[in-house]
Legacy VTK file of the C-alpha trace (Angstrom):
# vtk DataFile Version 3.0
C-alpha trace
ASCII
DATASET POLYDATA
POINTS 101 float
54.728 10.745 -101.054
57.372 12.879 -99.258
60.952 12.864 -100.650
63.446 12.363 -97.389
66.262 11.974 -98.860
68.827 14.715 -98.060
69.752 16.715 -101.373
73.402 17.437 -102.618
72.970 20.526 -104.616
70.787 23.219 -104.539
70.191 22.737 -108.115
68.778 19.368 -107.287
65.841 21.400 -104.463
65.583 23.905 -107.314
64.682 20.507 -109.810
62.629 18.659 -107.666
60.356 21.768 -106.527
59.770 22.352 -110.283
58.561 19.016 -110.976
56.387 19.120 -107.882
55.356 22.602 -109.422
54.433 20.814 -112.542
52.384 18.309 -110.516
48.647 18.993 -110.457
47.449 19.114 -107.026
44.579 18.811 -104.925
45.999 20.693 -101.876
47.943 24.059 -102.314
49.044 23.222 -98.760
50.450 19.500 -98.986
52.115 21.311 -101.675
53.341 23.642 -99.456
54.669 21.419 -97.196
56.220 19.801 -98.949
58.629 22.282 -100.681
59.369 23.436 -97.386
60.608 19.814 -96.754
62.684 19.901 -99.506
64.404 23.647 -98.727
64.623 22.479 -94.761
66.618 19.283 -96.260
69.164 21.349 -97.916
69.787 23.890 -95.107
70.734 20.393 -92.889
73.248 19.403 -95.547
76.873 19.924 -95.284
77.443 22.871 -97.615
80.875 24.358 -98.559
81.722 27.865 -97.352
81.278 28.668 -100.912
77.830 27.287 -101.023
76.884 28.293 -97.719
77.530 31.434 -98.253
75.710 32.442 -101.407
72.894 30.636 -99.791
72.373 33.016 -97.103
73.173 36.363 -99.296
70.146 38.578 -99.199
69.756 41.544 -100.713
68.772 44.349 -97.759
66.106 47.168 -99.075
66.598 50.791 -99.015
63.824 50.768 -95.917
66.483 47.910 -93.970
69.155 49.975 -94.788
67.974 53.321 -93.430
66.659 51.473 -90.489
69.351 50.060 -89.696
71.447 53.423 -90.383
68.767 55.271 -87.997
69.327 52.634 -85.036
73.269 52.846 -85.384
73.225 56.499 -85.123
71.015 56.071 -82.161
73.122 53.767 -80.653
76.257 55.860 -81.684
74.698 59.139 -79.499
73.305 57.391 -76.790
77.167 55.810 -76.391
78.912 59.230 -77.001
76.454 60.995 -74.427
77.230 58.475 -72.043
80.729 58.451 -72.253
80.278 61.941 -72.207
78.953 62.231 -68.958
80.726 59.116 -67.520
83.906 61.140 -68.357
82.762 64.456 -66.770
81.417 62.390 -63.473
85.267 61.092 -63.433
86.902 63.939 -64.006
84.354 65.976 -60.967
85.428 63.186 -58.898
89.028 63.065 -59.285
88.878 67.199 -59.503
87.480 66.715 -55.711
89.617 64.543 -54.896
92.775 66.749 -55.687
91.361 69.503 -54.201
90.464 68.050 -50.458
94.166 65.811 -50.900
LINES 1 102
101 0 1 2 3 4 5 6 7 8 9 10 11 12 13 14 15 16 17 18 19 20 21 22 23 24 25 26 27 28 29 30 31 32 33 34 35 36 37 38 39 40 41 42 43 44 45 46 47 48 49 50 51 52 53 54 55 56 57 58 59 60 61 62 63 64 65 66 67 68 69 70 71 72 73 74 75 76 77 78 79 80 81 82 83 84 85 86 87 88 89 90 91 92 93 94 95 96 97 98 99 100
């Protein structure tokens, strides 16, 4: 029997996943399933900005972190070194252009 009903509160997903926890059952995956149902349910709700927000908080590791330090840095050189040479190209062209004006 799946539960379609739309939930308020997290705390009531939290509730009703622990009592289909408690359940014994015959398949892990109908399980599964339908835990997933439940989670999907709240993330279609109407949550405050409050709620919302807390729910999508997750907590980055130190890998995530450097990675994502690594590939800013990257992205930080590969922008200065074309800037760089964008800016030398204009400045060539414009020192040209003085010079044949």
């Amino acid at each position: 029997m799946q539960d379609s009903r739309r939930y308020q509160t997290a705390s009531e997903v939290l509730d009703s996943i622990r009592a289909q926890l408690r359940e014994k059952s015959s398949d892990d995956m109908t399980l599964l399933l339908k835990i997933f149902a439940g989670l999907k349910s709240l993330d279609t709700n109407r949550m405050s900005p409050r709620d919302a927000a807390r729910w999508l908080i997750q907590e980055q590791t130190k890998k995530e972190a450097r990675f994502e330090e690594f590939v800013t840095q990257m992205g930080f050189n590969k922008g200065f070194w074309q800037g760089f040479l964008f800016g030398f190209a204009i400045c060539a062209c414009l020192a040209l252009a003085m010079r044949y004006s």
